[in-house]
C-alpha positions as CSV (number, residue, x, y, z in Angstrom):
1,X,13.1,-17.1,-13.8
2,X,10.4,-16.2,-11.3
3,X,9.6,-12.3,-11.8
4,X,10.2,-10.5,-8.2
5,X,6.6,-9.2,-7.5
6,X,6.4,-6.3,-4.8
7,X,2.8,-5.0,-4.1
8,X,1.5,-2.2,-1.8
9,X,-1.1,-3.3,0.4
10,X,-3.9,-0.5,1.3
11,X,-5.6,0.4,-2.0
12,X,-3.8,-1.6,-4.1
13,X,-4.4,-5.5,-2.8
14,X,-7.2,-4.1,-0.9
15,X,-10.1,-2.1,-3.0
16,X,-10.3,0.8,-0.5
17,X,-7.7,2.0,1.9
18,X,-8.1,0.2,5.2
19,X,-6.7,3.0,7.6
20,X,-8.5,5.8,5.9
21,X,-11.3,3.6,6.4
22,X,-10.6,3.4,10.3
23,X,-10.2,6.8,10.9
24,X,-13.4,7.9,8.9
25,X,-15.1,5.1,11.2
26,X,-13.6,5.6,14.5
27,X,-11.1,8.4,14.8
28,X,-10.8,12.3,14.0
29,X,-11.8,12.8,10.4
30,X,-11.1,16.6,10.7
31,X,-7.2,15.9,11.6
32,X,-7.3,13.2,9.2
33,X,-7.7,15.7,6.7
34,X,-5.6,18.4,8.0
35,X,-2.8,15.4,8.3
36,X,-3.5,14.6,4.6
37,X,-2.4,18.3,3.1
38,X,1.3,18.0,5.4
39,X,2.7,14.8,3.9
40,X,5.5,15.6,1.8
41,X,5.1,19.3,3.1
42,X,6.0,19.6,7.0
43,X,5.6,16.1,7.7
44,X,6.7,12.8,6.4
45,X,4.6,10.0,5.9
46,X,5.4,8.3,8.7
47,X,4.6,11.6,11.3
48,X,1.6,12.3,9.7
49,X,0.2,8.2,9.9
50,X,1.4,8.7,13.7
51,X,-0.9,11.6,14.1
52,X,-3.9,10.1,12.5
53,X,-4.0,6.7,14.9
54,X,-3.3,8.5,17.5
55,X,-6.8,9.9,17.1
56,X,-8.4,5.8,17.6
57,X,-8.9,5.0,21.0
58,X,-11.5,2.0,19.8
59,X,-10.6,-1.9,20.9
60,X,-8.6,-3.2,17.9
61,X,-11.0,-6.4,17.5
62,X,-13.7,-3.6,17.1
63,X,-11.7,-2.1,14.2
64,X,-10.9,-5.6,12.8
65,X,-14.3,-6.7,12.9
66,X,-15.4,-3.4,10.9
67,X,-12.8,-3.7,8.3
68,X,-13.5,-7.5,7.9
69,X,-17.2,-6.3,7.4
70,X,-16.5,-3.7,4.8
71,X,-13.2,-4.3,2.8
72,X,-12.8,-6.7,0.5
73,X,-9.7,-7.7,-1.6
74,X,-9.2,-6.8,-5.2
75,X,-10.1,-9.4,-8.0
76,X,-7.0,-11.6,-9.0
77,X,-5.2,-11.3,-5.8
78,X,-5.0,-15.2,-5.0
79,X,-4.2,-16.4,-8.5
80,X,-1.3,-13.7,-8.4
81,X,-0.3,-15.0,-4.7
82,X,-0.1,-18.5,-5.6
83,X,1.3,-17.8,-9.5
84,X,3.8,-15.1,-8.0
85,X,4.1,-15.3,-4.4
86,X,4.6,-11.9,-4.2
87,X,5.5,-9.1,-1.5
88,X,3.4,-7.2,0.5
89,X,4.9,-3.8,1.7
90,X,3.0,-2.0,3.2
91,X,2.7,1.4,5.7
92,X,-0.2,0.2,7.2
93,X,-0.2,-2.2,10.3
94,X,0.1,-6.8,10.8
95,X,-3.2,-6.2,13.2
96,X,-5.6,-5.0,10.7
97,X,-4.0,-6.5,7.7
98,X,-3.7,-10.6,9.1
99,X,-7.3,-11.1,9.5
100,X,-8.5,-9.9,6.4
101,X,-6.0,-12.2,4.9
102,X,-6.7,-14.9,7.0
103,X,-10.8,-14.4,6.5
104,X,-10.2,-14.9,2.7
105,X,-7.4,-18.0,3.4
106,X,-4.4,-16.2,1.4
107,X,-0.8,-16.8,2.6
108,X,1.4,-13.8,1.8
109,X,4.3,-12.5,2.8
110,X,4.2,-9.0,4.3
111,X,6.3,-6.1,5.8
112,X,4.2,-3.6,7.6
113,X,4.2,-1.9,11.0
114,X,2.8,-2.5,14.4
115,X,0.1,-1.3,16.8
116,X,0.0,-0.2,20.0
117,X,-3.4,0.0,20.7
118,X,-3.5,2.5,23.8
119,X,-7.0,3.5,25.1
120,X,-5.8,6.7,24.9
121,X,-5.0,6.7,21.2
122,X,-3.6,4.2,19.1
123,X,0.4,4.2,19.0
124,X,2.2,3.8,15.4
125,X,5.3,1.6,16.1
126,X,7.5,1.8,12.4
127,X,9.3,-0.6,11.4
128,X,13.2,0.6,10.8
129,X,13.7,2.0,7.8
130,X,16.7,4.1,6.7
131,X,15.9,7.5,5.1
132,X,16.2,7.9,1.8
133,X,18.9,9.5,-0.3
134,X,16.3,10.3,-3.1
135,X,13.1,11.4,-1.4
136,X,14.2,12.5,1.9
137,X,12.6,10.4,4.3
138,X,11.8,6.4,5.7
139,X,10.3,4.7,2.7
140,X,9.8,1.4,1.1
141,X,13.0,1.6,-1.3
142,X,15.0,0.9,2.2
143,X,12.6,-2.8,2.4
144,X,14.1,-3.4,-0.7
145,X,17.2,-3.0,-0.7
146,X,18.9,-6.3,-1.3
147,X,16.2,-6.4,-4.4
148,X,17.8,-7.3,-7.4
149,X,15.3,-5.7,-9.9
150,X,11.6,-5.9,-9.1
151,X,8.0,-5.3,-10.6
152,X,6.0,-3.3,-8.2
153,X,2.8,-2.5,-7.8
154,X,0.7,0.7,-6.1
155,X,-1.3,3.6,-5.9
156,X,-0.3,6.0,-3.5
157,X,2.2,8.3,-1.8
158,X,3.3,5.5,0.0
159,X,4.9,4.1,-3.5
160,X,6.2,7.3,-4.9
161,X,9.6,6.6,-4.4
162,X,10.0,3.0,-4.5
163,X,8.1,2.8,-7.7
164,X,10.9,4.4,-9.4
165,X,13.6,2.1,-8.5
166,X,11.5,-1.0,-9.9
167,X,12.0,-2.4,-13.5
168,X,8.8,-2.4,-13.8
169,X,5.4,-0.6,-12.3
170,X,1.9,-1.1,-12.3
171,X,-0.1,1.8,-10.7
172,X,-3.6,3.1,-10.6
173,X,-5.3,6.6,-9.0
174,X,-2.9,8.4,-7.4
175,X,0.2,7.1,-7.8
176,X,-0.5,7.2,-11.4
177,X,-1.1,10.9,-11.3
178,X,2.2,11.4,-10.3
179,X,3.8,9.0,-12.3
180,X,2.4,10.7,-15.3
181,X,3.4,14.2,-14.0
182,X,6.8,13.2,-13.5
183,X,7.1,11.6,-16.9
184,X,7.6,7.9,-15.2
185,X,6.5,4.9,-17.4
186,X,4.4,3.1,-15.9
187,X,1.3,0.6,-17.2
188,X,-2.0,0.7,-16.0
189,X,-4.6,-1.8,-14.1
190,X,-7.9,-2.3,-12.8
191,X,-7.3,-5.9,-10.6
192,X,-4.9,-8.1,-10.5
193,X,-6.3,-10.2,-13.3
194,X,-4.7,-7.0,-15.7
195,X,-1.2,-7.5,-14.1
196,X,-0.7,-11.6,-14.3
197,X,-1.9,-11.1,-17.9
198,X,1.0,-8.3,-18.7
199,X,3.1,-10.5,-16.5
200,X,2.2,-13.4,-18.8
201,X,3.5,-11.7,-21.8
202,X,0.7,-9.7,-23.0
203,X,1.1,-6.3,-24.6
204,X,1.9,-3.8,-22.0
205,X,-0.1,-0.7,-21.5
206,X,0.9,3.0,-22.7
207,X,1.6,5.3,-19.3
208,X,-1.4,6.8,-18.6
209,X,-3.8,4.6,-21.0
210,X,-6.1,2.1,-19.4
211,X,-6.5,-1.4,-20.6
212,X,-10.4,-1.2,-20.3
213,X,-11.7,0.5,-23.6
């Protein structure tokens, strides 16, 4: 049976995060990282990534065109598309993740949020999303919610929660921090290359050991 593949989009399918990338680029960099401290804090996620677009007044094909300039998409990720045909879930927004998807001819699923791209500042418009019973607030266990057991794959806040109601995780920087502070199993990876491989049935990797000696 096809193994149920769920993958977090900014930082994990794409080598650098794509709306920290905007914002350093074209919005407010200071509230960016005032914003940053307050999530999980005062805020939820989904305030605080209101907050920071609202600080982008640029054209959205100006953005685009920047982020199809400058991010690229981590080794591995087609073979795992077409071998997997996985899930993208993702906090981030369909405008600025389509054409960098379309620009390397990948079809993918993917849930994700939309823009409104005011002059004034960018509006955040979330997609619904209950609110959690186990961290509090609208996150990415509620996309999954008819899953019946999934592998997922992250590295963020964004996959906190939702990382611990898969079977299975892969996770790098961040979200493997946490992982490891909370005492979560968890194997790491470097591309996507390192996942089909443990996929495939090769040894899996400690928590908090790297497959790269």
């Amino acid at each position: 049976m096809r193994t149920t593949l769920v993958l977090d989009w900014d930082g994990t399918v794409t080598d650098g995060d794509t709306l920290h990338a905007a914002i350093a680029e074209f919005g407010d960099v200071d509230v960016f990282r005032a914003m940053e401290d307050e999530i999980g804090r005062r805020l939820t996620l989904q305030e605080v990534i209101a907050v920071e677009m609202a600080t982008i007044s640029a054209p959205v094909d100006e953005v685009v065109a920047f982020l199809l300039d400058t991010v690229s998409l981590r080794a591995g990720f087609p073979e795992i598309v077409e071998r997997y045909d996985p899930l993208v879930v993702s906090m981030g927004f369909h405008e600025l993740i389509a054409p960098l998807l379309e620009r390397d001819g990948i079809g993918v699923r993917v849930v994700a949020n939309r823009l409104d791209p005011r002059p004034e500042g960018w509006g955040a418009v979330f997609r619904q999303q209950a609110t959690c019973a186990v961290c509090g607030e609208p996150c990415k266990r509620s996309d999954l919610a008819g899953a019946n057991g999934f592998v997922y794959v992250g590295d963020g806040f964004s996959d906190r929660c939702v990382a611990q109601a898969a079977t299975r995780v892969f996770a790098r920087d961040g979200l493997a921090e946490y992982l490891t502070a909370e005492s979560v199993a968890f194997e790491r990876f470097d591309d996507f290359y390192d996942v089909a491989r443990a996929l495939e049935g090769a040894a899996g990797v400690p928590s908090g050991r790297s497959r790269k000696t």
